[in-house]
C-alpha positions as CSV (number, residue, x, y, z in Angstrom):
1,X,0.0,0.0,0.0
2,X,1.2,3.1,-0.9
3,X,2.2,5.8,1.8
4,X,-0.1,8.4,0.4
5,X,-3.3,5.9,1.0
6,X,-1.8,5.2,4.5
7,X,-2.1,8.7,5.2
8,X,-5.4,9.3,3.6
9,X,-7.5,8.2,6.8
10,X,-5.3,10.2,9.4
11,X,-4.9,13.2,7.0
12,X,-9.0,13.1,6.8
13,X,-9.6,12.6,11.1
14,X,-7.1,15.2,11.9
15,X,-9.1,17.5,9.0
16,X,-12.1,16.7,10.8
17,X,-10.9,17.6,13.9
18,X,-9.2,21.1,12.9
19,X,-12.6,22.2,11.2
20,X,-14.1,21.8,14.6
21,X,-11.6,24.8,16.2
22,X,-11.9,28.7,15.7
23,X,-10.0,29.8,12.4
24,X,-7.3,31.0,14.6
25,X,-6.5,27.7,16.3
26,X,-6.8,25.9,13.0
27,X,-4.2,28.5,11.3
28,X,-1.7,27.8,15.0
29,X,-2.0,24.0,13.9
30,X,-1.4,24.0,10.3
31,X,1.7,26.4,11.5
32,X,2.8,24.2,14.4
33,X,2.8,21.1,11.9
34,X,4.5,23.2,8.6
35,X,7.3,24.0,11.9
36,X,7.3,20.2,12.8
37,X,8.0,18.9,9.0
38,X,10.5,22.0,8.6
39,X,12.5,20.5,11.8
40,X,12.1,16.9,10.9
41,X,13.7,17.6,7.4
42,X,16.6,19.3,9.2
43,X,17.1,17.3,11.9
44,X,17.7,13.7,10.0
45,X,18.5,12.0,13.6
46,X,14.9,13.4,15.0
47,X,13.3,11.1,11.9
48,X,15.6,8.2,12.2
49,X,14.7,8.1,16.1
50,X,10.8,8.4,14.9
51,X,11.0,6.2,12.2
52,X,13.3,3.5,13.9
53,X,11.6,0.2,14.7
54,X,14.1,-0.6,17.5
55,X,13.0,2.1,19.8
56,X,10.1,1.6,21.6
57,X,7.1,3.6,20.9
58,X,6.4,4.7,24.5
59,X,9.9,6.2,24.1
60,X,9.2,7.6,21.0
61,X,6.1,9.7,22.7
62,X,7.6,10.4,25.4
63,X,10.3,12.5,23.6
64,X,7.4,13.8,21.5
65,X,5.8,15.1,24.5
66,X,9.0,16.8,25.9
67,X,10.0,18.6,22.9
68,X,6.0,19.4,21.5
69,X,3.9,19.7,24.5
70,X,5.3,23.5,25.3
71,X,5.7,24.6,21.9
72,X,2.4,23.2,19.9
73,X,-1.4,23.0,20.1
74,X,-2.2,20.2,22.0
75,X,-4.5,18.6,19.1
76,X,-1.5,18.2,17.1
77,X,0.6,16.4,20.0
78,X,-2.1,14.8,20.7
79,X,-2.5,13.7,17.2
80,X,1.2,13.0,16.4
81,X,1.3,10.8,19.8
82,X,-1.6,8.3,18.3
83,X,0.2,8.5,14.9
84,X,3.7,7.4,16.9
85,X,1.5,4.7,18.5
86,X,0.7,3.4,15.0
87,X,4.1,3.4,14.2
88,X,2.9,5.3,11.4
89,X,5.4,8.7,12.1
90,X,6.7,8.0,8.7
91,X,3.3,9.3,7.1
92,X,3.4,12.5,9.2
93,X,5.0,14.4,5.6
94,X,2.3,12.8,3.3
95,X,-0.7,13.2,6.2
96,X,0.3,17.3,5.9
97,X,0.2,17.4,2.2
98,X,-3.0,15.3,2.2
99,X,-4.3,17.5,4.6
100,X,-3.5,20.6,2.4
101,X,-5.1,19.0,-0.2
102,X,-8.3,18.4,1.7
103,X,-8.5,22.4,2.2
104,X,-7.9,23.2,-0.9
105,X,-11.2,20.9,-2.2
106,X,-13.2,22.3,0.7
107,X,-12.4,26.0,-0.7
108,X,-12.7,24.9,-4.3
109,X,-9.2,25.0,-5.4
110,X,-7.3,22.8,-7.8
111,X,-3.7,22.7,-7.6
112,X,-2.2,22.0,-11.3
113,X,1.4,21.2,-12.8
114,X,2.1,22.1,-16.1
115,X,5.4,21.5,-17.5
116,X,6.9,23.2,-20.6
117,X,10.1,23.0,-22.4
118,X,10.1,27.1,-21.6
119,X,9.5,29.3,-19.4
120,X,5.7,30.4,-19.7
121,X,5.1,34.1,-20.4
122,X,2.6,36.0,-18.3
123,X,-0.1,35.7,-21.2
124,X,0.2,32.0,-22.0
125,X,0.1,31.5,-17.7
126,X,-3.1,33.9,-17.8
127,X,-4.5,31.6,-20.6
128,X,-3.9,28.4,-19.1
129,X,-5.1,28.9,-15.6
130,X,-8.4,30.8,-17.3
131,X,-9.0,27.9,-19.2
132,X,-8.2,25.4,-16.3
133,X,-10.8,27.6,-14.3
134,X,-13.5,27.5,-16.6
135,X,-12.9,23.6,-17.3
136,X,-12.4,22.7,-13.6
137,X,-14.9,25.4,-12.2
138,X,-12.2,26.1,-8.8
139,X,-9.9,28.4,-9.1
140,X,-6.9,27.3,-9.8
141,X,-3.1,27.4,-8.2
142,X,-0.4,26.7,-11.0
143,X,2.9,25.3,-10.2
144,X,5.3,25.7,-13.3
145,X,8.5,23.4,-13.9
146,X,10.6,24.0,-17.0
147,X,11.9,20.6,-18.6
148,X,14.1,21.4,-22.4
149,X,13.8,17.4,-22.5
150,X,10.3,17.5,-23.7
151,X,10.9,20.0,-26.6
152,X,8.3,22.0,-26.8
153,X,4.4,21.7,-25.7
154,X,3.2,21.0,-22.5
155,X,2.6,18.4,-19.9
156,X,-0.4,19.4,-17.2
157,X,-0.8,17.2,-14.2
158,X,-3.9,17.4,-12.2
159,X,-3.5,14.6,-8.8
160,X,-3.5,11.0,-11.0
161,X,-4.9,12.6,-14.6
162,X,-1.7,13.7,-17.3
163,X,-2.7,15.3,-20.3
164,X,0.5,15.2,-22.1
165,X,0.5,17.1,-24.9
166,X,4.2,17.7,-25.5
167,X,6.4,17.4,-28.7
168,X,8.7,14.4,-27.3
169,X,5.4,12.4,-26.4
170,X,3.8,12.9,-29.8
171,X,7.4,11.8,-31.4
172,X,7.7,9.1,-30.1
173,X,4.2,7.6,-30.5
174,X,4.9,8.3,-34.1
175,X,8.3,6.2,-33.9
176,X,5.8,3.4,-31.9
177,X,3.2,3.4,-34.7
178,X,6.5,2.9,-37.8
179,X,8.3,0.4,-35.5
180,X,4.7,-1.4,-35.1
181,X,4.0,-0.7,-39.0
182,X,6.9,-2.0,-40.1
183,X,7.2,-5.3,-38.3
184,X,3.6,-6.2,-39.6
185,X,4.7,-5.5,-43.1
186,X,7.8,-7.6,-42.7
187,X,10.6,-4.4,-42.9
């Protein structure tokens, strides 16, 4: 099972449980866990000790609650202690960008990756993400990657859907349909 479907179920209780605070305690949270993921990356022996299955997880909590308890709303301790119990503190990453993703649905926004062999100008980025609104019907937040390796087009990613519309893509389906052409013809 993949980590992302792992995370699905916590990503949607703690969800649940942040809609039910003020939107001041549900902007503390989201900032206490962005500040958590920010330290984890940096500090590679905090995730090896959280992630190690050798330590027990009553020690794993217990350090959670020394270094957390002070510093972040108690929900997300709380949270992160049933998580460690789990032994699921590997998902904590994927259960904060499932969580953002949950947000963005409620408030009707669709995050979307479009890659291009350049970098777009401000009209054809006005284009696309008017065209992605009116299509979608949520506005729209447009992450851009540059890759010369696809020549020229675009690729635009929306969660599992590709539309791949780029100039390396269509080449080589037309090198698949000779190479499949040829051998049926004997060449």
């Amino acid at each position: 099972m993949s980590s992302i479907k792992q995370a699905r179920p916590y990503a949607e209780c703690l969800h649940e449980l942040i809609k039910e605070k003020s939107e001041q305690e549900r902007e503390e949270i989201l900032a206490d866990y962005k500040a958590l993921l920010d330290f984890v990356q940096k500090e590679v022996s905090f995730r090896v000790f959280m992630e190690a299955p050798g330590v027990s997880r009553v020690n794993k909590k217990e350090l959670l609650e020394k270094s957390l308890r002070k510093n972040c709303h108690d929900l997300l301790v709380n949270f992160l202690a049933v998580l460690v119990q789990n032994g699921g503190f590997s998902l904590v990453e994927d259960i904060y960008h499932q969580i953002e993703k949950l947000m963005e649905e409620e408030s009707d926004i669709v995050r979307v990756s479009v890659t291009t062999a350049n970098e777009l100008t401000e009209e054809n980025r006005s284009r696309i993400t008017l065209k992605l609104k009116e299509k979608l019907q949520a506005d729209i937040i447009l992450e851009e990657q540059v890759n010369p390796d696809i020549l020229g087009g675009f690729i635009i990613r929306i969660d599992d859907t590709i539309v791949n519309n780029s100039i390396k893509y269509h080449l080589n389906q037309i090198k698949k349909c000779i190479s499949e052409r040829s051998v049926s013809y004997g060449i």
